[in-house]
C-alpha positions in Angstrom: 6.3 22.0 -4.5 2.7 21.0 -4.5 2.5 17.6 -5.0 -0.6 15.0 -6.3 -0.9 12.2 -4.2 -2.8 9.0 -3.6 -3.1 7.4 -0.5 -5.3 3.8 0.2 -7.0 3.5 3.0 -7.1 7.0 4.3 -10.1 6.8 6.3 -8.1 5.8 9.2 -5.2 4.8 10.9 -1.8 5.6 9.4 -3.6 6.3 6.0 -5.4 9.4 8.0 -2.6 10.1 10.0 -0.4 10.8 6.6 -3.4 12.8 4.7 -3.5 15.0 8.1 0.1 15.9 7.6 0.3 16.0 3.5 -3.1 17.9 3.6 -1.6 20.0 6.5 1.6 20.5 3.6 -0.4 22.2 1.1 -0.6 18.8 -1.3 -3.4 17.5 -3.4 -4.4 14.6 -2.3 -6.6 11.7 -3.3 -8.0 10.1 -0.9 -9.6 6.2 -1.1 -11.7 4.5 1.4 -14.9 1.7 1.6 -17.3 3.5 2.8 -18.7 6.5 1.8 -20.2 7.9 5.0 -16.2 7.9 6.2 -15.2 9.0 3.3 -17.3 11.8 3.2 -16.2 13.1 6.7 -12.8 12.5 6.1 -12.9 14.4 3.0 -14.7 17.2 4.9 -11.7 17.6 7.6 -9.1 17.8 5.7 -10.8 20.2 3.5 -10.6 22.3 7.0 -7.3 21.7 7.6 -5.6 25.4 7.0 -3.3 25.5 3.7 -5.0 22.1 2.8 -4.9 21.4 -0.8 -7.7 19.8 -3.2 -9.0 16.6 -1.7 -10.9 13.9 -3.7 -12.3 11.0 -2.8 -12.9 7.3 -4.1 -14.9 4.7 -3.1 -13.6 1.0 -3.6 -13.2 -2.6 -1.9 -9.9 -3.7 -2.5 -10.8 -7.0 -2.3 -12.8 -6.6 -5.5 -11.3 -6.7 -8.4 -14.4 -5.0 -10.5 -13.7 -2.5 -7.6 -10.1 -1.8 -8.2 -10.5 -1.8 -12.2 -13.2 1.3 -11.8 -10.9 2.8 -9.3 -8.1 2.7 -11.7 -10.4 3.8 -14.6 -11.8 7.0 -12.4 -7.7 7.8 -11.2 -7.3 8.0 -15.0 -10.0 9.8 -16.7 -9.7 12.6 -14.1 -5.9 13.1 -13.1 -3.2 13.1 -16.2 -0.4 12.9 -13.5 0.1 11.4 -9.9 3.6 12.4 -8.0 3.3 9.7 -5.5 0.7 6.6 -4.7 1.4 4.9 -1.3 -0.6 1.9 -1.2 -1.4 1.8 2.8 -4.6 -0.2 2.5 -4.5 -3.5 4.5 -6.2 -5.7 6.3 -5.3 -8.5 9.1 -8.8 -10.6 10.3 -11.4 -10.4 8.3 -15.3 -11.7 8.8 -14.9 -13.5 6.0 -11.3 -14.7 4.8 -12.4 -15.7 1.6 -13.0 -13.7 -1.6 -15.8 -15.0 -4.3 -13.4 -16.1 -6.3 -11.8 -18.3 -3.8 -9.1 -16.0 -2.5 -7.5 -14.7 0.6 -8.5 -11.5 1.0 -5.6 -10.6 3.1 -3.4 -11.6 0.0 -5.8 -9.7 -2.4 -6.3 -6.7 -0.7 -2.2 -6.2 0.7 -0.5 -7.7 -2.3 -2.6 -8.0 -5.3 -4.3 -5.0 -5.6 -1.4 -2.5 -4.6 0.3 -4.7 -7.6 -3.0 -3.7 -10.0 -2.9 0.1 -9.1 0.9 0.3 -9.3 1.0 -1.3 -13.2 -1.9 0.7 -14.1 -0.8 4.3 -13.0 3.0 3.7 -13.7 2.4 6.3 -16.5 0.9 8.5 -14.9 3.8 8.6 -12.0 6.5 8.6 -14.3 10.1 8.9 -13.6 10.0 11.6 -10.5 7.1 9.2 -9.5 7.2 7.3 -5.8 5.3 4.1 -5.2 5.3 3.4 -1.2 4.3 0.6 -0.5 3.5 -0.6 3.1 5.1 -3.9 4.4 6.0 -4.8 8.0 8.1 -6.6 10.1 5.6 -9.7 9.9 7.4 -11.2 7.2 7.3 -15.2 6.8 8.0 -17.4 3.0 5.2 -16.5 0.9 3.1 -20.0 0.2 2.7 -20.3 -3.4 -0.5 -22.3 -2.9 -2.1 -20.0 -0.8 -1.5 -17.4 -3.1 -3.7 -18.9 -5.2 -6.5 -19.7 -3.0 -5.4 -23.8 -2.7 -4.7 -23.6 0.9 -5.7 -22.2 4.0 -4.0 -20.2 6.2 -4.1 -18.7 9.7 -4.6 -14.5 10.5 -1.1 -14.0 11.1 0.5 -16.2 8.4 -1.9 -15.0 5.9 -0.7 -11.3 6.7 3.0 -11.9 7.1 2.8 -13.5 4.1 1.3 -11.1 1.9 3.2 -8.5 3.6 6.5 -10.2 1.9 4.8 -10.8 -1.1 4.0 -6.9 -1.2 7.9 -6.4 -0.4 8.9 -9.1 -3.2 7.3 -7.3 -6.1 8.5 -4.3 -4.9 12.0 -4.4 -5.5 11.2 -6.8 -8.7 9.4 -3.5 -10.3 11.6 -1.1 -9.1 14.9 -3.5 -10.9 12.5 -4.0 -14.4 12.0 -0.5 -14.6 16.0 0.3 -13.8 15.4 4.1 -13.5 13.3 4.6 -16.3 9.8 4.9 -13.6 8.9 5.6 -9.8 11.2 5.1 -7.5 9.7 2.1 -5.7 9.9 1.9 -1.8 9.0 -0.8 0.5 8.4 0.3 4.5 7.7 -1.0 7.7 6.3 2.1 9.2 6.2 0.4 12.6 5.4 -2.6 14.6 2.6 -2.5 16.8 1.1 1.1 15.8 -2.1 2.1 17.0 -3.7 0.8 14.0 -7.0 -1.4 13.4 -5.4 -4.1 13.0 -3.1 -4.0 15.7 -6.2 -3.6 18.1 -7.8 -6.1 16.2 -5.2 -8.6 16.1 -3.3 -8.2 19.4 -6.1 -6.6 21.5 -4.1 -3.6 23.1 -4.3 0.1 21.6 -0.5 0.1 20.1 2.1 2.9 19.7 1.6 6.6 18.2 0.6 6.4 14.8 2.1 9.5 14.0 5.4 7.2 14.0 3.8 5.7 11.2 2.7 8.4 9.3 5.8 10.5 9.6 8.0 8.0 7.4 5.2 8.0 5.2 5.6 11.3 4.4 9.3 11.5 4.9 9.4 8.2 1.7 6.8 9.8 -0.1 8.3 13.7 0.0 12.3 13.7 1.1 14.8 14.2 -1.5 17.3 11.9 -2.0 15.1 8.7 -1.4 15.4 8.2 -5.3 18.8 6.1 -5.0 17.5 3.9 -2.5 14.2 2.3 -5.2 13.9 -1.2 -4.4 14.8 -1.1 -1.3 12.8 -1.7 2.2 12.9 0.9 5.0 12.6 -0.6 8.6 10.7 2.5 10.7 11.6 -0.1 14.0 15.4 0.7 13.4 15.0 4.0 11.7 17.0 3.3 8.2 16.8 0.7 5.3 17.4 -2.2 6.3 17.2 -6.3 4.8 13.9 -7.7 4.2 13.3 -11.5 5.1 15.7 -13.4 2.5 13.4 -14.9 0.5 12.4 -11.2 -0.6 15.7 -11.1 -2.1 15.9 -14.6 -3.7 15.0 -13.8 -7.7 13.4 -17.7 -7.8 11.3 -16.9 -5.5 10.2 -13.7 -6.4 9.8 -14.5 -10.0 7.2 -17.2 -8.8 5.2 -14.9 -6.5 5.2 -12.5 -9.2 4.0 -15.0 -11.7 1.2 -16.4 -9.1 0.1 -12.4 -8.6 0.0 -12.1 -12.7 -2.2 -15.4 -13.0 -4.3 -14.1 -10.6 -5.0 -10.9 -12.1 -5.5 -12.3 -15.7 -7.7 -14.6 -14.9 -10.2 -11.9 -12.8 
């Protein structure tokens, strides 16, 4: 069945790698990105891809939260329902680490925003609905402080970090909305993948990304994935698996959840 599907970051790396297979699948898909120019082209190939489906496209920075509200605003007004939104849009270094309103941008753009669009288009997913939301195995004790923009951190703790906190609220949606929503899924879809930000950050080309983009699709399409909501698939060992502890501990993820609310209300 032909499904309507949103996918961040699709102008490259495992976000392209996914819409080449979904479009590829016959599904609708909605495509985001941050430039237009790539947007544009990537919107043109998949539109070639044989049995391709409708593809739209939307420009937005993540790491703006004017950005993200028209995003949201657009999703609506032009699409009554969305089968499944995989929030793939991430980034590790960054020019500048700091948004204008004193945030990390590796918090706001992996964590927070994935959090806006998830609230936001909850009705519009449902209770067949998926939310996939893309974690990794860099997962270190989310600093409350830093969440906030009060302290500094380095690339990698910044990342693991709001790859956690991305896993936290996760399974905290997916137990408040105790069947009666999206299923809610957490994935690794790899370490090391031949990413951006793998070349960026560790300087060597990485793995296949179709490894990546395979459990994308597999979360995002395969039956039965329903009974597993909350939980976090590790791609490295192929099945779901534990998440750091912390991303388990209801304390803890009641305060990250908290810091993520305050942080949207006041912007």
């Amino acid at each position: 069945m032909k499904k309507v599907i949103l996918i961040t970051g699709a102008t490259d790396g495992i976000g392209l790698e996914t819409a080449k297979l979904l479009a590829a699948a016959g599904h609708d898909l909605l495509i985001h990105g941050r430039s237009i120019a790539k947007l544009n082209t990537i919107k043109k190939l998949l539109s070639a891809i044989p049995n391709a489906g409708s593809i739209n496209s939307y420009l937005a920075d993540l790491s703006a939260f004017s950005d993200v509200k028209k995003l949201i605003v657009d999703i609506k007004n032009e699409h009554k329902n969305l089968d499944v939104l995989i929030n793939n849009a991430g980034v590790f270094k960054a020019s500048n680490t700091t948004t204008p309103e004193g945030l990390d941008v590796r918090f706001v753009v992996n964590t927070i925003s994935p959090y806006s669009l998830a609230q936001a288009l909850l009705s519009l997913l449902g209770n067949s609905g998926r939310i996939i939301n893309l974690s990794s195995a860099a997962q270190s004790p989310v600093n409350i402080e830093a969440l906030l923009g009060k302290a500094e951190l380095s690339d990698m703790e910044a990342y693991a970090q709001s790859k956690l906190a991305i896993t936290m609220w996760s399974k905290v949606l997916a137990d408040k909305l105790n069947g009666e929503g999206p299923t809610v899924i957490a994935v690794n879809p790899g370490s090391l993948l031949a990413s951006k930000m793998v070349k960026e950050g560790f300087g060597f080309e990485g793995h296949d990304l179709s490894i990546g983009a395979k459990i994308l699709v597999r979360m995002a399409l395969e039956d039965g994935i329903a009974k597993h909501t909350g939980e976090y698939f590790d791609n490295d060992i192929g099945q779901f698996s534990q998440p750091h502890p912390d991303g388990l501990n209801p304390k803890k993820s009641a305060a990250v959840i908290e810091a993520i609310e305050t942080i949207i209300n006041l912007n």
